[in-house]
N, CA and C atoms as an extended XYZ file, in Angstrom:
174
Properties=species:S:1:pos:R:3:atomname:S:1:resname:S:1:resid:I:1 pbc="F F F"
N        31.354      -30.720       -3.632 N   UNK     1
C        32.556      -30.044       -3.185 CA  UNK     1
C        32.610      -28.610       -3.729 C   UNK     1
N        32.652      -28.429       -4.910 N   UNK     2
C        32.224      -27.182       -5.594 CA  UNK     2
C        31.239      -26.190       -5.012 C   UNK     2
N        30.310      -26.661       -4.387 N   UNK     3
C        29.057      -26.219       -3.913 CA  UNK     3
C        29.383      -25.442       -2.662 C   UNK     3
N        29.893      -26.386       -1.717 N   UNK     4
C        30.408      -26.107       -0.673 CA  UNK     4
C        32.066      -24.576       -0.906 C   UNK     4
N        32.576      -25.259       -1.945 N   UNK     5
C        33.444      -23.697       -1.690 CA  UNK     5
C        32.765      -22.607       -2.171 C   UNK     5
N        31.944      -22.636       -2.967 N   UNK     6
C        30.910      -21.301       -4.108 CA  UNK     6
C        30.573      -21.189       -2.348 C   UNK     6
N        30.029      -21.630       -1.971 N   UNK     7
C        29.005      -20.750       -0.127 CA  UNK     7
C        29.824      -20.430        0.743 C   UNK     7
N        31.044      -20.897        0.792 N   UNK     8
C        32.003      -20.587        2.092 CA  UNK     8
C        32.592      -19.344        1.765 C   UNK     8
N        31.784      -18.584        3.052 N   UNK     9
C        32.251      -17.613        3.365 CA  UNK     9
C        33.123      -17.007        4.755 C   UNK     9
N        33.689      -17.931        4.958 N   UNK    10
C        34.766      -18.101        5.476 CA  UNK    10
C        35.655      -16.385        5.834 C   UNK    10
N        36.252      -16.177        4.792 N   UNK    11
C        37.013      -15.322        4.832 CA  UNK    11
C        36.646      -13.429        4.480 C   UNK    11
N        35.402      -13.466        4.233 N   UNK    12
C        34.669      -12.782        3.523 CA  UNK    12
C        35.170      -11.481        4.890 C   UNK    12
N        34.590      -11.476        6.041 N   UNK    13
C        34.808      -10.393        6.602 CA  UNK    13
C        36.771       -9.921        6.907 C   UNK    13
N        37.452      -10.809        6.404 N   UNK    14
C        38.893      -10.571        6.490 CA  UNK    14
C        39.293       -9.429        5.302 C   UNK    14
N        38.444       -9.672        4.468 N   UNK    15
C        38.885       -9.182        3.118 CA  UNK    15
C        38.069       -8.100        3.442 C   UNK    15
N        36.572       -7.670        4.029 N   UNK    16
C        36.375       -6.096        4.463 CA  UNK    16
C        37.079       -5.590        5.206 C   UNK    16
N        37.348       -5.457        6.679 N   UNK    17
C        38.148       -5.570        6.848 CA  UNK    17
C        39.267       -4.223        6.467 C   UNK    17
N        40.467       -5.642        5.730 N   UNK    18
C        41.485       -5.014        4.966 CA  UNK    18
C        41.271       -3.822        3.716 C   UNK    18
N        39.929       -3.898        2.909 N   UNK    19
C        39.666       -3.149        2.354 CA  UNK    19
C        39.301       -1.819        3.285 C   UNK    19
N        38.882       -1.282        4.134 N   UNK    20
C        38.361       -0.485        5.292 CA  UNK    20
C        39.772       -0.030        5.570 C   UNK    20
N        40.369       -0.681        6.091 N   UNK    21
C        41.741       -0.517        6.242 CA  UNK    21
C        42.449       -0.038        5.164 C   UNK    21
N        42.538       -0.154        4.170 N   UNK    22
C        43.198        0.761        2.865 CA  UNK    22
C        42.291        1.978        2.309 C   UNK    22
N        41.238        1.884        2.896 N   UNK    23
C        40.318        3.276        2.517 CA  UNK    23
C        40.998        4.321        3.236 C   UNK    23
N        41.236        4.315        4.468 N   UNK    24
C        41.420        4.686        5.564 CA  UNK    24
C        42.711        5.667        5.512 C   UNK    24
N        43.492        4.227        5.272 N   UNK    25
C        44.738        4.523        5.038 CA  UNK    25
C        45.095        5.988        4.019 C   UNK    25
N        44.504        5.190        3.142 N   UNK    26
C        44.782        6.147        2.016 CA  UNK    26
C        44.040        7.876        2.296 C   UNK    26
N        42.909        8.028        2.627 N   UNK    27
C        42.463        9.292        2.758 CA  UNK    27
C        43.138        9.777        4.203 C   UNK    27
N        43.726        8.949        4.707 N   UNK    28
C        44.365        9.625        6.354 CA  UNK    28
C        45.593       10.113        5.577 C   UNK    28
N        46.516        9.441        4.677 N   UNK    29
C        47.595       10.052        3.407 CA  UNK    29
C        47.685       11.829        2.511 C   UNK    29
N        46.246       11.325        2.191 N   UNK    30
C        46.166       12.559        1.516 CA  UNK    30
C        45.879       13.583        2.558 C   UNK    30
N        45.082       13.493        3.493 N   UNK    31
C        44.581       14.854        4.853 CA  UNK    31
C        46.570       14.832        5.126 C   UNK    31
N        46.864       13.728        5.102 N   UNK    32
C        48.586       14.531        5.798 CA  UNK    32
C        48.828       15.455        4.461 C   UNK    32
N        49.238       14.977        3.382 N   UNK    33
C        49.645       15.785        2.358 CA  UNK    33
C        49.508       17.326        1.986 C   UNK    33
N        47.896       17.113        2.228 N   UNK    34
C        47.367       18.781        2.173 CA  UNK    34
C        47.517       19.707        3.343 C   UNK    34
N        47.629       18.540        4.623 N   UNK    35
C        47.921       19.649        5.550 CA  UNK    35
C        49.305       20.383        5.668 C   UNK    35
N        50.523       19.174        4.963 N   UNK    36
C        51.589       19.319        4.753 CA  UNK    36
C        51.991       20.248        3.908 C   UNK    36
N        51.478       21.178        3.165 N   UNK    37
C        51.365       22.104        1.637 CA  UNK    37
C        50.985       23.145        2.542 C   UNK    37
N        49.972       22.786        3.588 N   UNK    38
C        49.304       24.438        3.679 CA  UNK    38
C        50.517       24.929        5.268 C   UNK    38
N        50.934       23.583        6.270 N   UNK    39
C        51.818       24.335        6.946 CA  UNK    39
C        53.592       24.632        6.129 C   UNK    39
N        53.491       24.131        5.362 N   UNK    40
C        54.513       24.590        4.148 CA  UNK    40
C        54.588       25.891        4.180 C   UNK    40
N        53.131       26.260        3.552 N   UNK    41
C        53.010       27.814        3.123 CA  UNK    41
C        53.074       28.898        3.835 C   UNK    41
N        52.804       28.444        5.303 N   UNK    42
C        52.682       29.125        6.406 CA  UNK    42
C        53.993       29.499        6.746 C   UNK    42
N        54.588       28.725        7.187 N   UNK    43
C        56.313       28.584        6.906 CA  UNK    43
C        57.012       29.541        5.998 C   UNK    43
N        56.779       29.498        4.998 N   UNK    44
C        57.286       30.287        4.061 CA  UNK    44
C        56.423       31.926        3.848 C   UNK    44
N        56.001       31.812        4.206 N   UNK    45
C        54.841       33.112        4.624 CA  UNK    45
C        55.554       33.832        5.809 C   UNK    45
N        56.037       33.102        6.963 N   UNK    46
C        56.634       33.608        8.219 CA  UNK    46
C        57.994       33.502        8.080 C   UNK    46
N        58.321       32.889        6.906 N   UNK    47
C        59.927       33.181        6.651 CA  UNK    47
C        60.711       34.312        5.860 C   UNK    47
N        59.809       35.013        4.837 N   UNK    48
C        59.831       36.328        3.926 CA  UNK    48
C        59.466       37.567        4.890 C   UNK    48
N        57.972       36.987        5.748 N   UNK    49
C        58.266       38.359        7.007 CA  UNK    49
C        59.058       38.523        7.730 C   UNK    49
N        59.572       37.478        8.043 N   UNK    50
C        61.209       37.806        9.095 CA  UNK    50
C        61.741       38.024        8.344 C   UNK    50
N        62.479       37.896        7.227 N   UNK    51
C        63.394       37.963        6.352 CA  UNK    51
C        63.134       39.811        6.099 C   UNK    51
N        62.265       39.782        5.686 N   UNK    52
C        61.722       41.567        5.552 CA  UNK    52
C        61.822       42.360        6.466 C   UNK    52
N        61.748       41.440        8.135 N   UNK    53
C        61.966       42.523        9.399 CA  UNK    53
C        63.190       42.804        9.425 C   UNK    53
N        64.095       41.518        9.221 N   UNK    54
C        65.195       41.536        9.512 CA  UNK    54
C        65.740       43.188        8.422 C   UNK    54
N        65.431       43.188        7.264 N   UNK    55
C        66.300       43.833        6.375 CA  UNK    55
C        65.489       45.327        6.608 C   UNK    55
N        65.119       45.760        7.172 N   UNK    56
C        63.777       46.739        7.343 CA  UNK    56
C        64.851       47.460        9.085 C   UNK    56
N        65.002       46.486        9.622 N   UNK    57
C        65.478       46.585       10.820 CA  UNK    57
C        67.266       46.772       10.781 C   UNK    57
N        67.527       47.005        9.513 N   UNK    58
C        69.275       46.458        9.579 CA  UNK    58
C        69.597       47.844        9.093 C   UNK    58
């Protein structure tokens, strides 16, 4: 009986898989994050130049 569960591999590709799936996950997380910082910056980059046209223009 022992023998038989030590070889059953049964579930083995469920558990890759889900691991694949949290790799994934996780580096698709961080690409949002960083892209999220750099259109941040952009943002705030195009918000000081208007802000500057505006007062340049007034």
């Amino acid at each position: 009986m022992m023998r038989n569960f030590w070889n059953d591999e049964q579930g083995q590709d469920l558990i890759e898989y889900t691991l694949l799936l949290a790799f994934v996950a996780l580096t698709s997380a961080s690409l949002f994050i960083g892209a999220g910082r750099s259109v941040s910056g952009i943002w705030s980059v195009t918000n000081s130049r208007l802000v500057a046209a505006n007062a340049s223009a007034s």
